[in-house]
MILUMNU-506590 format. One record per residue (C-alpha): residue number from 1; z, y, x. Coordinates in Angstrom, 1 decimal, padded with zeros to 4 digits. Each point is the difference from the previous one (the first is absolute). Layout:
BEGIN
+-----+--------+--------+--------+
! num !      w !      v !      u !
+-----+--------+--------+--------+
! NUM !      Z !      Y !      X !
...
+-----+--------+--------+--------+
END
This chain:
BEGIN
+-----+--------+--------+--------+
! num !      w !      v !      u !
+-----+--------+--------+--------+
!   1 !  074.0 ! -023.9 ! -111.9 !
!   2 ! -001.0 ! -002.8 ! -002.8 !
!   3 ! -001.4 !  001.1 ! -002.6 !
!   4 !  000.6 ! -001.8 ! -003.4 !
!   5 ! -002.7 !  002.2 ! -002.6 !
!   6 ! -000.2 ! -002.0 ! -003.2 !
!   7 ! -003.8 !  002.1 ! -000.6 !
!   8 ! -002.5 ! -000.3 ! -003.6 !
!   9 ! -002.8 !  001.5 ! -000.4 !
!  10 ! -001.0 !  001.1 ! -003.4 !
!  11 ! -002.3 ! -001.9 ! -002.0 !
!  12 ! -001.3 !  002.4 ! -002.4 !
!  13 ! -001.4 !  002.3 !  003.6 !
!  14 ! -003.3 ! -000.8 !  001.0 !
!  15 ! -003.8 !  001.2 ! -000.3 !
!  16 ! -000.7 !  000.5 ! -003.5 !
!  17 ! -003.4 ! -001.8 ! -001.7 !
!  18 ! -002.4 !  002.9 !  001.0 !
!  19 !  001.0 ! -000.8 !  003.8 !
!  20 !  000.3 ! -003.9 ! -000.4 !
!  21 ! -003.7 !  000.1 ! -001.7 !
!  22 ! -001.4 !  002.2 !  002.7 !
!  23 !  001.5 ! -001.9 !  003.2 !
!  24 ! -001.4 ! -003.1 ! -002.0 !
!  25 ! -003.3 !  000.8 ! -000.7 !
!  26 ! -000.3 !  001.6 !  004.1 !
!  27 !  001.6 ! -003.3 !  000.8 !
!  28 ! -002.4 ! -002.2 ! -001.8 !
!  29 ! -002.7 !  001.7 !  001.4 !
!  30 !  001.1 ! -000.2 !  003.5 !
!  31 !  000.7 ! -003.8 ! -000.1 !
!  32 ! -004.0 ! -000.3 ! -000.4 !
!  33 ! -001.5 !  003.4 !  001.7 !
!  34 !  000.7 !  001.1 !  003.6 !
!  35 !  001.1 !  003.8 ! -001.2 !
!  36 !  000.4 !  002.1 ! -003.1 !
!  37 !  000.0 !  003.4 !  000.1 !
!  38 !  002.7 !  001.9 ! -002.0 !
!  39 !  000.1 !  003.4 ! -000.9 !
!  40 !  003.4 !  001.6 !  001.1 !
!  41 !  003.2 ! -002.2 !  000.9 !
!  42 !  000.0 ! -002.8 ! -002.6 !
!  43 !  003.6 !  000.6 ! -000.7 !
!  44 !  002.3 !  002.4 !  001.5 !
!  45 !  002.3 ! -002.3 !  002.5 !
!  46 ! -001.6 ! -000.4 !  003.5 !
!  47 !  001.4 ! -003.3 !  000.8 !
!  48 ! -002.0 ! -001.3 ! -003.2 !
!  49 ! -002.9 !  001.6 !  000.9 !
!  50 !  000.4 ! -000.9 !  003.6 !
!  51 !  000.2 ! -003.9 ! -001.1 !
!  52 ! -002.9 !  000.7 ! -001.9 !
!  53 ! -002.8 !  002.0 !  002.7 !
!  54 !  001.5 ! -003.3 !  002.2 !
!  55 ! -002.3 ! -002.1 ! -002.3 !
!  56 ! -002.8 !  002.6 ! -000.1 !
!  57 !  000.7 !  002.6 ! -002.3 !
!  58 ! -001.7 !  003.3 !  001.4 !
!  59 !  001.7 !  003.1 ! -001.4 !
!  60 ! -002.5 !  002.9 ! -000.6 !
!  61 !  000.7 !  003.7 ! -001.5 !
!  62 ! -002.9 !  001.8 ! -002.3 !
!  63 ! -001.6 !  001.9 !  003.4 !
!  64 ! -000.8 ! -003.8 !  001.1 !
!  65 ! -001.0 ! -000.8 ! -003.6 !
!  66 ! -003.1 !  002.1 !  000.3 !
!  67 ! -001.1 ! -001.1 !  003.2 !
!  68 !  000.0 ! -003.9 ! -001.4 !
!  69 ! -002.9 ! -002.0 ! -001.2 !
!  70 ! -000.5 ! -003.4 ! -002.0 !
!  71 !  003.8 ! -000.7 !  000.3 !
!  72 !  002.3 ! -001.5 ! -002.3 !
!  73 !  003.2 !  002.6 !  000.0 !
!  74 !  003.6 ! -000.7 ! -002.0 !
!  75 !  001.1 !  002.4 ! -001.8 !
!  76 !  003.7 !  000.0 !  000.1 !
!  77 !  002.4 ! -000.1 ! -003.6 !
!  78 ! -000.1 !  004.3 !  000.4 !
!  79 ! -002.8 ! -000.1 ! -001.5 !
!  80 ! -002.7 !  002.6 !  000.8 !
!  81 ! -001.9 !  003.0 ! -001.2 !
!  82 ! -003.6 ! -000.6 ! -001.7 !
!  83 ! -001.3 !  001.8 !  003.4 !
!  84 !  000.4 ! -003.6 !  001.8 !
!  85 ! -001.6 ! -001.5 ! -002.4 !
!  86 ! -003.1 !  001.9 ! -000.1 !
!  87 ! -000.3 !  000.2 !  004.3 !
!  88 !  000.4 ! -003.6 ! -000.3 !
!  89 ! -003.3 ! -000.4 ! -002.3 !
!  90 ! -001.9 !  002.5 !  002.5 !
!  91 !  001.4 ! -002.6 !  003.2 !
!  92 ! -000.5 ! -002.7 ! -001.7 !
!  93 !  003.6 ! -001.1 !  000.7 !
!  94 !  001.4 ! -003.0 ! -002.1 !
!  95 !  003.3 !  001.1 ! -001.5 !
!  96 !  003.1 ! -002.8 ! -000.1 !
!  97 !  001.8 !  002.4 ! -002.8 !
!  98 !  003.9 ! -001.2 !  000.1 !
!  99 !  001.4 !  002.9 ! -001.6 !
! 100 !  002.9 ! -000.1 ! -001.9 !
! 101 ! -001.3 ! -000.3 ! -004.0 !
! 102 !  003.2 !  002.6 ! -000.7 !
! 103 ! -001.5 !  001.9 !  002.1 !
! 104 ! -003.6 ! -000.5 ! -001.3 !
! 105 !  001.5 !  000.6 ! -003.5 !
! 106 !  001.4 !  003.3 !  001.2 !
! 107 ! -003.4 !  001.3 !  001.1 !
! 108 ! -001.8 ! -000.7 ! -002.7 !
! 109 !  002.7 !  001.9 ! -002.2 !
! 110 !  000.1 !  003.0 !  002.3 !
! 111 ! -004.3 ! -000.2 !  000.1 !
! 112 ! -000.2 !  000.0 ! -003.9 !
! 113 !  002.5 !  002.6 ! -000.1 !
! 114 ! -002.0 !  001.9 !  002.3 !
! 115 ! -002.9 ! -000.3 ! -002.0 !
! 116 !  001.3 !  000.7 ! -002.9 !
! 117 !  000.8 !  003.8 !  001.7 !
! 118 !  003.8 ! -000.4 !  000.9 !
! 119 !  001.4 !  001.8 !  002.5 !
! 120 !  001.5 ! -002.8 !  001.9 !
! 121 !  003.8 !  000.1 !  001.9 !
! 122 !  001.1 ! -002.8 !  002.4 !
! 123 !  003.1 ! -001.0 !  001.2 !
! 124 ! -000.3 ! -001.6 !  003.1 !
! 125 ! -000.6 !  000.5 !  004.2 !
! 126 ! -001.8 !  001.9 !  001.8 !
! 127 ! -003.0 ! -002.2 !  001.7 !
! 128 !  001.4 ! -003.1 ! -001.2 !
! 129 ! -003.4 ! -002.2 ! -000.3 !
! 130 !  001.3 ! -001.0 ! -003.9 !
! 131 ! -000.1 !  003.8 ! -000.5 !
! 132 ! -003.1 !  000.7 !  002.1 !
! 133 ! -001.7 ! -002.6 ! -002.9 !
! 134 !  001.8 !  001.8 ! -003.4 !
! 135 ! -001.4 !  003.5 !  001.4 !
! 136 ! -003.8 ! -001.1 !  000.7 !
! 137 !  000.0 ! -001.6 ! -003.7 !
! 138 !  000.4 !  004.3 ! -000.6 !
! 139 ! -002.8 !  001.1 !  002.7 !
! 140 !  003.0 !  000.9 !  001.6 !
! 141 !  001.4 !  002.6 ! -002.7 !
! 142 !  003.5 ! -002.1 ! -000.8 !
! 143 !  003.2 !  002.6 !  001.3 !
! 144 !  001.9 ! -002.3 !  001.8 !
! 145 !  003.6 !  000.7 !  000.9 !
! 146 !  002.9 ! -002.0 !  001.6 !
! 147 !  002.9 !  002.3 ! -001.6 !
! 148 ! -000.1 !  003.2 ! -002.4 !
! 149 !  000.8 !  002.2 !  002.3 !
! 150 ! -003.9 ! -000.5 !  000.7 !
! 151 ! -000.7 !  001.0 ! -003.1 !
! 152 !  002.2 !  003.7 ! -000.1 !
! 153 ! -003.1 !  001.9 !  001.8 !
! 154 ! -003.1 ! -002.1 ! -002.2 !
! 155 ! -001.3 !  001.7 ! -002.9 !
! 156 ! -000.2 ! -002.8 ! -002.8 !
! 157 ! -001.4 ! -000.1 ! -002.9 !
! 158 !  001.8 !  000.4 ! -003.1 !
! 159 ! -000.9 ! -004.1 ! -000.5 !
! 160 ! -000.4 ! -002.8 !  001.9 !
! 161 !  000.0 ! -004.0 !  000.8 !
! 162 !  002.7 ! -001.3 !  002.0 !
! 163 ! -000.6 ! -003.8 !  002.2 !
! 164 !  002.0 ! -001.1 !  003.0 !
! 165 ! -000.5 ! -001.9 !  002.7 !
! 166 !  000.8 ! -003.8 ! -000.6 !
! 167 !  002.8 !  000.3 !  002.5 !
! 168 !  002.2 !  002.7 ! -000.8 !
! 169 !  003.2 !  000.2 ! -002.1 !
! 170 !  000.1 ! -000.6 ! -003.4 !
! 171 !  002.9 !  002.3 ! -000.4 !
! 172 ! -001.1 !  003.0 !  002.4 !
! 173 ! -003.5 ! -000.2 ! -002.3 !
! 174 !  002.1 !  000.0 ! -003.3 !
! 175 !  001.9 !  003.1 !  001.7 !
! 176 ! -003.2 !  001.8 !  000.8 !
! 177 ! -000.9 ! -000.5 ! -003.2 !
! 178 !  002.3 !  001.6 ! -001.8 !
! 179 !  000.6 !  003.1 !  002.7 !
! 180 ! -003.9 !  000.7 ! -001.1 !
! 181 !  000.4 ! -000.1 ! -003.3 !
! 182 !  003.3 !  002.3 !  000.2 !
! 183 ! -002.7 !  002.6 !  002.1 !
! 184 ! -001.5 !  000.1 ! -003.5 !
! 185 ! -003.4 ! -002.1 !  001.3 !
! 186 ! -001.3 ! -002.4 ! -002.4 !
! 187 !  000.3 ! -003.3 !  001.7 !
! 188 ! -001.8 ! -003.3 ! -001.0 !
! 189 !  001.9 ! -002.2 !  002.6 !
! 190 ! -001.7 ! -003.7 !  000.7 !
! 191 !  002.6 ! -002.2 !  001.5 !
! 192 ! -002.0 ! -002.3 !  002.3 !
! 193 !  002.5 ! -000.9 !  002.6 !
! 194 !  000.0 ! -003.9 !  000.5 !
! 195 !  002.6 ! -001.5 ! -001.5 !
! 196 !  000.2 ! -002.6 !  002.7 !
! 197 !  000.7 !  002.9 !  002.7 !
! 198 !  002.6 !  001.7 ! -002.4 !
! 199 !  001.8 ! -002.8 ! -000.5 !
! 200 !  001.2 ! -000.5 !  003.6 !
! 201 !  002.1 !  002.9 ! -000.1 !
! 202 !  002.5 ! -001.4 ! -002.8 !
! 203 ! -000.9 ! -003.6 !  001.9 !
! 204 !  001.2 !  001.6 !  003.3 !
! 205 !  002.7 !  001.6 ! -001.3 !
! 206 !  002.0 ! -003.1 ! -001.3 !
! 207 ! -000.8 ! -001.7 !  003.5 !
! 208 !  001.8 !  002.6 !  002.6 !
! 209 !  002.7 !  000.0 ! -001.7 !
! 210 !  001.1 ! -003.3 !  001.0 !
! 211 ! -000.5 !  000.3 !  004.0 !
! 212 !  001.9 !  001.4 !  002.4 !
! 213 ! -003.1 !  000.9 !  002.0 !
! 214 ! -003.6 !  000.1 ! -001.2 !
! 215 ! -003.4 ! -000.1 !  001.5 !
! 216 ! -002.8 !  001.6 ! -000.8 !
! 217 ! -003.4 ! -001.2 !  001.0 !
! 218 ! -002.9 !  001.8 ! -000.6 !
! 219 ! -003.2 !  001.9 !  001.7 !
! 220 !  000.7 !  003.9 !  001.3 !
! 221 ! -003.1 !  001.0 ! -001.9 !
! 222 !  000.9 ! -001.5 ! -003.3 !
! 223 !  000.8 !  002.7 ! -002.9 !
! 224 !  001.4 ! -002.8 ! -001.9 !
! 225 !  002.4 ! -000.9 !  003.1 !
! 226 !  001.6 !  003.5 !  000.8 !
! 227 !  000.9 !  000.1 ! -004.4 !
! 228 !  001.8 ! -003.4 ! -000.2 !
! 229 !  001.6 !  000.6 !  003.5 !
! 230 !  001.6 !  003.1 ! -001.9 !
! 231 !  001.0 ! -002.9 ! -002.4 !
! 232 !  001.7 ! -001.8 !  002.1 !
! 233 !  001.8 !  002.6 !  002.1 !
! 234 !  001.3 !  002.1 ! -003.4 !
! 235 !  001.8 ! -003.6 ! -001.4 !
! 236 !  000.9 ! -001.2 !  003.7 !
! 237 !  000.2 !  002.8 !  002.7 !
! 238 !  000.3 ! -003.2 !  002.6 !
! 239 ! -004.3 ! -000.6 ! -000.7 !
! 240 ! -001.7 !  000.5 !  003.5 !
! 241 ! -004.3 !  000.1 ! -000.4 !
! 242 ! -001.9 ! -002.2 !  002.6 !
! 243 ! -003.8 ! -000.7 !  000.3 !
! 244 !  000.7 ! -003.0 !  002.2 !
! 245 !  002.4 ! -002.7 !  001.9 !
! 246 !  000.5 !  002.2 !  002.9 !
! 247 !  001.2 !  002.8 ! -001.7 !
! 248 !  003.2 ! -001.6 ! -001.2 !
! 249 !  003.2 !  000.9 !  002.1 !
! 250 !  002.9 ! -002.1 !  000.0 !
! 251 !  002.5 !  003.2 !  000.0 !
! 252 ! -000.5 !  000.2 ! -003.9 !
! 253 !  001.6 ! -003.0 ! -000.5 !
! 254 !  003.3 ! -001.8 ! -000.1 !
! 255 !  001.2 ! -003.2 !  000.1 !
! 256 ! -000.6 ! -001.7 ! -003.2 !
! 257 ! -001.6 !  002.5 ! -001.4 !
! 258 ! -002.1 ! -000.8 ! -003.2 !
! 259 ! -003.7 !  001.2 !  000.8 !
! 260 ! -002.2 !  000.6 ! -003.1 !
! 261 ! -003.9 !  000.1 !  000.9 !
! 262 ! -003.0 !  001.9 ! -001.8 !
! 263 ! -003.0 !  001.8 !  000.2 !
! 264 ! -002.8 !  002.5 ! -001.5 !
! 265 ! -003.0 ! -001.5 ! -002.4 !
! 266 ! -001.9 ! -000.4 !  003.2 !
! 267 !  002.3 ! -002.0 !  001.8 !
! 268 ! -000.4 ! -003.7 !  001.2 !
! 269 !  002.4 ! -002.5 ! -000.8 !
! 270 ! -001.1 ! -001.6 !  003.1 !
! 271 !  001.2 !  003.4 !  001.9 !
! 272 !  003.5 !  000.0 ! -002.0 !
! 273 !  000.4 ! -003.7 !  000.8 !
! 274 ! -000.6 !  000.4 !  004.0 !
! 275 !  002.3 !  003.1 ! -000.4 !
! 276 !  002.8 ! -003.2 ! -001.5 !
! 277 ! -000.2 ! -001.7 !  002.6 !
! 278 !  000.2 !  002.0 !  002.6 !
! 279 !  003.7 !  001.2 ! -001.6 !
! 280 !  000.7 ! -003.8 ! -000.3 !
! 281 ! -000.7 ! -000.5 !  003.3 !
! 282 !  002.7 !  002.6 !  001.5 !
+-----+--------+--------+--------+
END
């Protein structure tokens, strides 16, 4: 059967600035050095990362941190704790920082909070490395939850500081908000969720709605992915979720079908633009 898919993919998906300036600044690097070390995946999408350790990018977690010696090491847009900092003083370890500055402005919030005695609250994933950074600015005192349920069995304190990871929903914040403060707690609630990230959800939502079939591209690890996936699939149940070209399967589709194409903040629009043309080319 011919296939005639008229297919667009969506310009306003893409990495977001704290990915673009981290892939540039490991790119730049690499273009004069041999190898750069990077702490953690340097975004969440293995075929980026996979183009990337192609040109010498060597992916290290904090257990090989300690072991490494009069290196230069990128820190990826996560961010990370002050702990990283200080063994890289004692290893005399150059770091490349390219976190994300919402990110670094985030920290420093939740670090003077911190020291100013507030009992600190975040919204945001377990062992995500973004949330891994917000706790160490807290010596690792932050309560960090992914839903309120968490929170039933905790014994807060009567007050305390709300912050959220970068990535989450401005909306499902907003509602834990205001279920805290209906528990009778005292809540002063710091909305630091990046406005670039929130935005795709009203971005994506005006998109599926005009396709017949939409693809979403993005990394199996990515937080970010799996929440503007849900997007997708609760405006157009016809979105299917694929990390690369050979996951697509020609059985979704119809002839001339109109295919919409998008992805997570750490998708490439290279990847979205080799997962066109391989629909154009059936």
């Amino acid at each position: 059967m011919k296939y005639d898919l008229a297919v667009t993919i969506d310009k306003a998906s893409g990495f977001c600035f704290g990915v673009v300036y981290a892939i540039e600044m490991a790119e730049d690097i690499l273009a004069e050095e041999d190898y750069l070390y990077c702490l953690g995946d340097i975004v969440h999408n293995d075929e980026e990362v996979r183009r990337l350790t192609d040109k010498g990018l060597r992916i290290i977690d904090h257990e090989q941190l300690q072991q490494l010696h009069d290196e230069k090491v990128l820190i990826r847009a996560h961010g990370e704790a002050p702990s990283t900092y200080q063994l890289a003083l004692e290893n005399n370890l150059i770091l490349i920082d390219a976190s994300c500055p919402v990110v670094l402005k985030l920290q420093n919030r939740i670090k003077n909070s911190y020291d100013d005695k507030e009992q600190i609250l975040i919204f945001g994933k377990h062992g995500h490395a973004e949330v891994i950074g917000l706790q160490g600015q807290t010596d690792g005192n932050a309560i960090v939850f992914q839903d309120l349920a968490e929170l039933d069995n905790v014994d807060l304190p009567g007050k305390f500081t709300l912050y959220s990871q970068t990535t989450k929903s401005t909306d499902k914040f907003y509602h834990i908000k205001e279920q805290l403060l209906s528990r009778g707690y005292e809540v002063k609630a710091n909305d630091t969720i990046c406005r670039q990230v929130s935005n795709r959800y009203e971005d994506l939502e005006n998109f599926v709605v005009n396709y017949d079939r939409i693809i979403f591209v993005s990394g199996k690890k990515s937080s970010n992915g799996k929440v503007l996936y849900d997007v997708c699939k609760k405006y157009n149940e016809h979105s299917y979720f694929i990390s690369n070209i050979e996951e697509l399967d020609m059985s979704w589709f119809s002839v001339n079908d109109k295919i919409g194409i998008c992805g997570a903040t750490s998708t490439p629009m290279w990847l979205m633009e080799q997962v066109k043309a391989r629909l154009e080319s059936f």
